[in-house]
ZADO-1210 file (C-alpha; in nm, 4 decimals, padded with zeros to 6 digits):
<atoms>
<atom x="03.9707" y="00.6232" z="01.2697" code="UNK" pos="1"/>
<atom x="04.1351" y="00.5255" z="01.6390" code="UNK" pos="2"/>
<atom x="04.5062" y="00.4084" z="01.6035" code="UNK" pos="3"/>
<atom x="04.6608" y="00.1028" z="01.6666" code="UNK" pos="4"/>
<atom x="04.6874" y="00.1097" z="02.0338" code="UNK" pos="5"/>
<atom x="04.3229" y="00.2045" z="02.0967" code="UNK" pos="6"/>
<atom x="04.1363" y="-00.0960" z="02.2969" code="UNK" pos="7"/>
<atom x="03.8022" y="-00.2514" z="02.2640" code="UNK" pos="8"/>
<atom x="03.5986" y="-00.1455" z="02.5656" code="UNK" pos="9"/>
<atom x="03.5563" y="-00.4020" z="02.8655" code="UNK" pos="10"/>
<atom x="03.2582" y="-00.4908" z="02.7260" code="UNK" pos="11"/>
<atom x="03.3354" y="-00.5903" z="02.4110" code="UNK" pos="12"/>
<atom x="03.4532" y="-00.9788" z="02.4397" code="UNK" pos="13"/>
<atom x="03.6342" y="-00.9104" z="02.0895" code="UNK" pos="14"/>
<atom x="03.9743" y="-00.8459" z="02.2381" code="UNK" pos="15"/>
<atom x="04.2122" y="-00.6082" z="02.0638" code="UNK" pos="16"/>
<atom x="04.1357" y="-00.4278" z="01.7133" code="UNK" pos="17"/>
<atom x="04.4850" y="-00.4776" z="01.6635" code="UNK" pos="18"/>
<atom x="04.8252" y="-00.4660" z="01.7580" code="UNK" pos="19"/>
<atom x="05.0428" y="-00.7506" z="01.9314" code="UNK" pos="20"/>
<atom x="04.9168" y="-01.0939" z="02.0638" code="UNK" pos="21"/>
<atom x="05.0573" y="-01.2488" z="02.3749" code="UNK" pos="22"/>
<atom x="05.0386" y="-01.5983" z="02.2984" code="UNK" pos="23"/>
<atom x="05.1607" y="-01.8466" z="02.5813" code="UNK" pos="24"/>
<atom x="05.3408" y="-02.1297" z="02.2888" code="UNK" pos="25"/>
<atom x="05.6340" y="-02.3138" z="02.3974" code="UNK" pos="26"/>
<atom x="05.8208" y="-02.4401" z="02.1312" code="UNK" pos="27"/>
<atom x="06.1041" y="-02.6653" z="02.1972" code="UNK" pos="28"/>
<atom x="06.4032" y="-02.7105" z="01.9520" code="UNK" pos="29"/>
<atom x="06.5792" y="-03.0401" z="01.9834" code="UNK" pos="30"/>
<atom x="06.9243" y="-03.1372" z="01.7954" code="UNK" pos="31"/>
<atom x="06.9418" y="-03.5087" z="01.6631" code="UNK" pos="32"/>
<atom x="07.1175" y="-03.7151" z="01.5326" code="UNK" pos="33"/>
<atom x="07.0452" y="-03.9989" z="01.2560" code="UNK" pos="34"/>
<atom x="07.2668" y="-04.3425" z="01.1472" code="UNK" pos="35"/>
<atom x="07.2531" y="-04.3890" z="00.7787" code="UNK" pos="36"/>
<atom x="07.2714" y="-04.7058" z="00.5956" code="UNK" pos="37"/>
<atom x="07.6235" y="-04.6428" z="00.5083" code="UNK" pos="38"/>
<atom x="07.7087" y="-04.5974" z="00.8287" code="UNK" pos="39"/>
<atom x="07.7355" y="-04.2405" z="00.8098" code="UNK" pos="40"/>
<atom x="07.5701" y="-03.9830" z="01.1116" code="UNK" pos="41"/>
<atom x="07.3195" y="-03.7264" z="00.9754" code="UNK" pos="42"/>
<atom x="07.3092" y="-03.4497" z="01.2402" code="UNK" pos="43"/>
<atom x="06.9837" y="-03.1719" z="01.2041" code="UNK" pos="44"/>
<atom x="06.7455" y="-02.9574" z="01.4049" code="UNK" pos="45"/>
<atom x="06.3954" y="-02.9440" z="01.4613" code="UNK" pos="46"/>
<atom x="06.0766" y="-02.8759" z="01.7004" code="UNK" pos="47"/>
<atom x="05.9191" y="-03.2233" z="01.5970" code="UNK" pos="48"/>
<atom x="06.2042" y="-03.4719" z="01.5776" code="UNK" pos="49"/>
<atom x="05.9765" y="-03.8160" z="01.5101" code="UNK" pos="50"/>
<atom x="05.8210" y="-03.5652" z="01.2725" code="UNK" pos="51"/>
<atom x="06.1197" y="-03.4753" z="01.0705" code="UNK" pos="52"/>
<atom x="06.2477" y="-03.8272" z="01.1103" code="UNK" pos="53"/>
<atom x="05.9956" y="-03.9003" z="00.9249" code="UNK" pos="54"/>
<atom x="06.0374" y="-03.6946" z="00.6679" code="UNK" pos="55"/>
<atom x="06.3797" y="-03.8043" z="00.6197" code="UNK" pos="56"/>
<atom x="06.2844" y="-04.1452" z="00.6078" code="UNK" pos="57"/>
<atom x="06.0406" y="-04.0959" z="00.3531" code="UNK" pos="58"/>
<atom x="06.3174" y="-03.9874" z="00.1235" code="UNK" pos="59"/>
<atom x="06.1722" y="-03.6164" z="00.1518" code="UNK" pos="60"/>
<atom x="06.4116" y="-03.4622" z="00.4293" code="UNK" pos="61"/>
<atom x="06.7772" y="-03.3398" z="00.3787" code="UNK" pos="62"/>
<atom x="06.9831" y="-03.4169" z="00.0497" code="UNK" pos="63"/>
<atom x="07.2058" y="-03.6144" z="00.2554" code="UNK" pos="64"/>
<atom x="06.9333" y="-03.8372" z="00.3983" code="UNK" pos="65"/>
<atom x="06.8110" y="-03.9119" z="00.0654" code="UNK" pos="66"/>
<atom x="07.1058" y="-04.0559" z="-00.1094" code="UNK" pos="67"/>
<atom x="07.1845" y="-04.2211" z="00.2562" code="UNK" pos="68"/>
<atom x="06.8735" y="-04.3607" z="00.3601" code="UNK" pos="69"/>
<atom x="06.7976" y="-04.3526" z="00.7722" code="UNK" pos="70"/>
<atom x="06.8951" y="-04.6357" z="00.9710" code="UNK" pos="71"/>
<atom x="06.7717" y="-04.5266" z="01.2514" code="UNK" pos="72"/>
<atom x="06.7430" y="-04.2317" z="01.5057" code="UNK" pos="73"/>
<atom x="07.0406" y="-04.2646" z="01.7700" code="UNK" pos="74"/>
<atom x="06.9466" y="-03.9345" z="01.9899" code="UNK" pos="75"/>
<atom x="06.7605" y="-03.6201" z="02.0418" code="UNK" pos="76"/>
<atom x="06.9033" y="-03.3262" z="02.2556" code="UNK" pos="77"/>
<atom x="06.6544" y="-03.0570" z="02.3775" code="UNK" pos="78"/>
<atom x="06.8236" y="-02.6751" z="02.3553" code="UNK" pos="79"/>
<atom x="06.6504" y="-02.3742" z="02.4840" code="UNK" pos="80"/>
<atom x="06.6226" y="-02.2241" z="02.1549" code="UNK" pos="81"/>
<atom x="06.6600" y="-02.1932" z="01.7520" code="UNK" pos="82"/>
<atom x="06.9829" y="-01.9987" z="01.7844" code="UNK" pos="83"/>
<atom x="07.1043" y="-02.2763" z="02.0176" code="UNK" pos="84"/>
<atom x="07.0198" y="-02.5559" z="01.8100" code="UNK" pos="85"/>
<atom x="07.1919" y="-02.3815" z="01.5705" code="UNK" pos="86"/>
<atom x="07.5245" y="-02.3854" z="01.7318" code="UNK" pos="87"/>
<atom x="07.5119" y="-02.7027" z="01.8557" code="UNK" pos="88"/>
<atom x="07.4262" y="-02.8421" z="01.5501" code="UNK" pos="89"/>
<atom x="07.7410" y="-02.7172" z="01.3903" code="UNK" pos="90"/>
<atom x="07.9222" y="-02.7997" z="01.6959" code="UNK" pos="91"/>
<atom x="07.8363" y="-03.1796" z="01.6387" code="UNK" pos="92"/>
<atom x="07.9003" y="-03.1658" z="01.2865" code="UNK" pos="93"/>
<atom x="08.2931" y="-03.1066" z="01.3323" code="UNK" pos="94"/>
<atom x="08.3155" y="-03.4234" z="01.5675" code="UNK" pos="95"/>
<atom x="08.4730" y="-03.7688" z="01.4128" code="UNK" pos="96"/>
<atom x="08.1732" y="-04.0365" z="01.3616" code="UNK" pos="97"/>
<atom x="08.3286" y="-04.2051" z="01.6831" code="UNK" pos="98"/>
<atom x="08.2707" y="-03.9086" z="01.9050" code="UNK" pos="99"/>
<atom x="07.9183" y="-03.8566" z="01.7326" code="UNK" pos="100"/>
<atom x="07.8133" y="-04.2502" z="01.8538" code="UNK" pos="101"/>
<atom x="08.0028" y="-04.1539" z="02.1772" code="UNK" pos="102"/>
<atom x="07.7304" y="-03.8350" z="02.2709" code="UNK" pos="103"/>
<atom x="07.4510" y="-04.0284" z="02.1330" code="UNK" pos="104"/>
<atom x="07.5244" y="-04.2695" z="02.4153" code="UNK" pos="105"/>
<atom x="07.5541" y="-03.9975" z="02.6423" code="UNK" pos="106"/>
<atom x="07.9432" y="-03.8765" z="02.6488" code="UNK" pos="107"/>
<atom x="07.9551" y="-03.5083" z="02.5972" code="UNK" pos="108"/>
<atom x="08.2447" y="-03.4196" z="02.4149" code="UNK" pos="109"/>
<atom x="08.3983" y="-03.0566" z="02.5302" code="UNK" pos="110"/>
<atom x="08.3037" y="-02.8714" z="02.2166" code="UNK" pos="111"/>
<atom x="07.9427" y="-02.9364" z="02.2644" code="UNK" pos="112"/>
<atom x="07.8958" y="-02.9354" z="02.6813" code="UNK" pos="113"/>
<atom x="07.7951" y="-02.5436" z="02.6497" code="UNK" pos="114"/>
<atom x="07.5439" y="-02.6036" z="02.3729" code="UNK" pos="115"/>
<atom x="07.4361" y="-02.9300" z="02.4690" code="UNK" pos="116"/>
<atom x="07.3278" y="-02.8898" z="02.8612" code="UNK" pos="117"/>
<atom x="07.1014" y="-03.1485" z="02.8872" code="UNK" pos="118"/>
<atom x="07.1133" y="-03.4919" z="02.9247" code="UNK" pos="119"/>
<atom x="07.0411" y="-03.6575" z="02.5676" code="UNK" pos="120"/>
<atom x="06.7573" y="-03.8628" z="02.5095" code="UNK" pos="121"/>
<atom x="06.8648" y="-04.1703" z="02.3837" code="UNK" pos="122"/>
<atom x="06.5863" y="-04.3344" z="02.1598" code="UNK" pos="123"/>
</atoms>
């Protein structure tokens, strides 16, 4: 039996018998923000932010979003990456409610200006 590495001939319009794909998929992680009924910020990741919005507003997203229900979406900040959004995410999380409505309108607090290196889009 050939191993892994071994390659259809030219020929064959198969491709590989196995091994790695290259795909060519861009997937872009954005960090938003959401203003509850109670007047609360909700602050989450995702790839598909009117997506997850969604969700949330559906009553089927975070455990925070359902007992507050979504008011509406304030901002969405594209990162390079999962890892990113990840520490921006928690970045935002430790600001006051006032500096949360103050990078939604585009302010960028200190804490988050290495995370966040994009311009927000407001929505």
């Amino acid at each position: 039996m050939p191993s892994c590495k071994t390659r259809r001939a030219a020929s064959d319009k198969k491709g590989p018998r196995c091994g790695p794909f290259s795909l060519d998929i861009t997937v872009s992680w954005h960090v938003y923000l959401i203003e509850c009924e109670d007047g609360s910020i909700y602050t989450g990741i995702a790839v598909d932010v009117a997506k997850r919005y969604a969700v949330h507003c559906a009553g089927k997203g975070a455990k925070y979003t359902r007992s507050r229900k979504p008011r509406q979406l304030l901002a969405s900040f594209p990162v390079a990456d999962r890892s990113t959004a990840l520490k921006a995410e928690h970045a935002i999380k430790k600001l006051t409610p006032e500096d949360k409505r103050r990078l939604a309108n585009g302010d960028q607090p200190q804490c988050c200006s290495v995370a966040l290196q994009t311009a927000p889009a407001v929505l």
